[in-house]
Structures are given as C-alpha cells and as structure tokens.
N, C-alpha and C positions, 0 to 999 in steps of 0.2 A: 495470273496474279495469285499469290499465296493466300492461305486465310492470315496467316502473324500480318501480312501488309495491309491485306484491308481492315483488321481491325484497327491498323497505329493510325490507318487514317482518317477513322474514325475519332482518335483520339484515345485506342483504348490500350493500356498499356500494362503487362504481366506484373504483379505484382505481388508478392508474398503477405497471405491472411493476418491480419493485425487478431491478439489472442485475448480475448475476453471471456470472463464468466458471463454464464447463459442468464439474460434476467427475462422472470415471467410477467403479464401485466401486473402481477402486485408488487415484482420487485419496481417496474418503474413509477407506479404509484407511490411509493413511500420513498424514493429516491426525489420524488417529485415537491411531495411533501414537507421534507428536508430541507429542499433547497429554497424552499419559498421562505422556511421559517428562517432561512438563515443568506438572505440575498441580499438585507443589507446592512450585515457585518460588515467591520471596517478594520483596519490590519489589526489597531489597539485590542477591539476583541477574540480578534483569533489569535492573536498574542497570548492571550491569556490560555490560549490551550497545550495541554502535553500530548500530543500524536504518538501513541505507541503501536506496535505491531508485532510479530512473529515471522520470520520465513524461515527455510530452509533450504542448506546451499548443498550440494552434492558436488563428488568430487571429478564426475563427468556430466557434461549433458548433452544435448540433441537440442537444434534450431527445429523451428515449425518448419516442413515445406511446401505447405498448401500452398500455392500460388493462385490468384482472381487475376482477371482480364479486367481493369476499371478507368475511370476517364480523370485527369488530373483535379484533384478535390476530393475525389469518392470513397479517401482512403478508410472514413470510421463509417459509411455506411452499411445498412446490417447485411447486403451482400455479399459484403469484403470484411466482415470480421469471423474470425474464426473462433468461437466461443470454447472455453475449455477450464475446467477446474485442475487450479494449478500448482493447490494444497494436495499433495502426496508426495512419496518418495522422496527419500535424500538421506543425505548421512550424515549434516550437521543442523540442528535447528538452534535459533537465534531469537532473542526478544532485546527491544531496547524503543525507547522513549526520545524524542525533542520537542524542542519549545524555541520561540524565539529569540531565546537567550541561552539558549545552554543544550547541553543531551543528558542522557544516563548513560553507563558503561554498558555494553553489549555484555549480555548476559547466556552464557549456552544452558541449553535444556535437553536432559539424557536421558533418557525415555520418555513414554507418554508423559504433557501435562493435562491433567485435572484440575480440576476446580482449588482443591485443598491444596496442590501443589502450586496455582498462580496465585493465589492466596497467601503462602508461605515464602515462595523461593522470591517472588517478582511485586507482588501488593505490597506488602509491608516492610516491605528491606527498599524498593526500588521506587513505587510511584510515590505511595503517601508520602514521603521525603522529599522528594522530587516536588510534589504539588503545594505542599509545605514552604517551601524556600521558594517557589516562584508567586507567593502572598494571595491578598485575599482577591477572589473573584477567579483563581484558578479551576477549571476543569479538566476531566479525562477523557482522550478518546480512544477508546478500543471499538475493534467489532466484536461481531455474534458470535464467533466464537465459541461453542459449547463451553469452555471452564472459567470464559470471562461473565458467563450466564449465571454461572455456581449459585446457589444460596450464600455456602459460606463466604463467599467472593461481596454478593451482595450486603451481607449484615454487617462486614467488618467497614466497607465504603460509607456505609449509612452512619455507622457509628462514629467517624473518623468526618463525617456529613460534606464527604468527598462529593462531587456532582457529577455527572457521567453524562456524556452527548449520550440523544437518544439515536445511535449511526444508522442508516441502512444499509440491510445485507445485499452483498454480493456490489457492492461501491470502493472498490481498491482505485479506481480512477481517480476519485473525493479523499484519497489519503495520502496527501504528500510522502508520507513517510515509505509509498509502495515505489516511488522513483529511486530512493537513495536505493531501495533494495533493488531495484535493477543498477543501478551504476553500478555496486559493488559486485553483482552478478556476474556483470560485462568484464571488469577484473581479475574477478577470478578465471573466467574462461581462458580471460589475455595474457595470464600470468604463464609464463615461460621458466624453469620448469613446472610446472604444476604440482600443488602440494602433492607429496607422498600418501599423505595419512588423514584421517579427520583433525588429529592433535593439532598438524601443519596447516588444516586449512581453517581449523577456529583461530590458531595466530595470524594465519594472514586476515581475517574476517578482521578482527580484533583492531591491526594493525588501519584499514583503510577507511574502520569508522571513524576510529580516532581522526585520522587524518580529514574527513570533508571538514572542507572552509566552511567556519561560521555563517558568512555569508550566505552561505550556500542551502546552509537553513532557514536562513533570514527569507531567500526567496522564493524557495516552498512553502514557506507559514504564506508569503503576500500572495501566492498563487493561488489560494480559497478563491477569492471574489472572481476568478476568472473559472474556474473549477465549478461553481455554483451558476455562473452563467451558462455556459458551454450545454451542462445538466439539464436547466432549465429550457433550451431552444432545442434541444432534443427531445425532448418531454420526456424526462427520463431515461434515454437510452443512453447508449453507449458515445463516450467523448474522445477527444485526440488524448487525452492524458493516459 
C-alpha cells in the first residue's frame, strides 16, 4: 500500500496552503477586540461605512505551491495556512473606496505613497467627498498603513470630524474590499492576451472595477456579521475569508 493511499484513507487529502498574514497573540487580541465591539452591527450600520484599500497588480504572477496533506474541513486551520506578506512587488498599485451604495473611481498611485500624498491625492479629492454624500453617521475604514497613520492625514480627518474605525492590523479577511481585489486579480491572470504595459493593465483595472455589480457590493457590506463571527469562534485567528 502507498503512503498517498493510506493517507486518502484516512481522509487526508493534498491540498494547496490557503495564504495568510502571520498574526502574533496581539494581532489576535485586537482582532478579538474588534469583533466583540462590533458583533452586533446590523447591515444599516455597516452601510454606513466606506471600505477603502490599496493593492497592487503586476503584470505576471506566480500561484503559491505549498501543498498540506488535510482532512475535509481543515482547510483554515493553522497547519494548512501558509502565512505570507503579500504587500510588495508589482507594477501597478491602486486605491479605491465602496459603500453600500456606490464606489469611488479607482485611483493609480506612481510611486511611493506617504502620508502627505494620501492626504493630497486620495483624502481630500476622493474619501471626504465620498463620506460627505453618503450623510451623516458615515465612517472610514482603512488599515494601518503607515501613510494612513500620517499626522497630516490625521488633523485634516479631525478637522473635516471625519470618524475612522479603530481596524486591526494584519485583518484583510475583515475587509470586504480584499475579495473584489482578488476577483479582479483572478482577471487579470485570465485575461488572454495579457496587458502589454502597466498603461494596458491600469485600463483593464479601470475597466473591471467599474464593471462589479452593485449587488455585488451590496454583498460584501452584509458579509461583516458573518466575518465577525467566523473571527470571533477562531478567537482571533485566521477565517475562510
């Protein structure tokens, strides 16, 4: 008997590492935190939030190939995820905002941003507006971020007495907004021929934000209360999101 046959008869079955950032006990204490303070939000109030983010899309990439040996279920447990920071490299980076009502236009960012530059290019051209038009009781959510930390970032929100979730770091699981950036991820890989240039791949970018269904925002905003459960029965760790 092989070992592949006695493990599948066990149940146990090859399966490619699911990719997550590494969280320490403090990340899943404040993860924990979070989710308690906010467990029993209801759509109306996550409605009221704008989910913004950053990623960056390159114009090749590379699948993970860790593969784990695990039993049907076992897919998010910590010995089948492969932990990895997944903020570097690329050739196009991207910012853009939704809400349960609407998005902002995908916005590219051409070198490093700082603080002064999310402040300039993306704060006050792109969220206060945004937060503004979706009325009173709106919040923002970003993460930790170094330039979403800025001072100047902070005095202009205060003064503007914009409200900002208090996120926890290394929680892209908790932000809807990190699924659209895989769907569109998935696209770009799919797309046949493949952009030439960054010029060609921020217009296709451009091109499939626009295009996600409303809805489809609609369904990521109502996926919090499952997202905050999931959280909380892990005690913090790592979720199927």
């Amino acid at each position: 008997m092989t070992v592949t046959r006695r493990l599948r008869e066990v149940r146990l079955h090859s399966r490619r590492t699911v990719v997550r950032p590494p969280l320490t006990p403090r990340h899943r204490r404040a993860r924990m935190a979070f989710c308690r303070n906010h467990r029993r939000w209801n759509r109306h109030q996550w409605g009221r939030v704008l989910f913004t983010d950053e990623s960056r899309f390159t114009l090749s990439s590379c699948d993970a190939r860790i593969r784990a040996w695990r039993r049907p279920g076992e897919r998010f447990i910590d010995a089948c995820v492969q932990e990895h920071d997944r903020y570097g490299g690329g050739s196009v980076m991207v910012w853009a905002g939704f809400h349960l009502h609407g998005r902002t236009p995908l916005y590219r960012i051409r070198g490093n941003l700082t603080g002064v530059r999310y402040r300039d290019e993306i704060v006050r051209p792109q969220i206060i507006p945004t937060l503004q038009a979706m009325g009173a009781g709106a919040m923002l959510q970003d993460d930790n971020a170094t330039p979403h930390r800025a001072r100047v970032v902070q005095d202009v929100l205060q003064r503007q007495q914009i409200v900002r979730m208090n996120w926890p770091a290394r929680s892209p699981d908790l932000a809807p907004i990190e699924h659209l950036w895989d769907i569109i991820g998935r696209r770009v890989r799919d797309n046949h021929p493949p952009p030439a240039d960054v010029d060609q791949l921020f217009r296709f970018l451009q091109q499939e934000w626009t295009a996600i269904p409303q809805q489809m925002l609609q369904n990521h905003v109502n996926s919090m209360r499952s997202r905050i459960g999931e959280c909380l029965a892990a005690r913090g760790g790592h979720t199927r999101y």
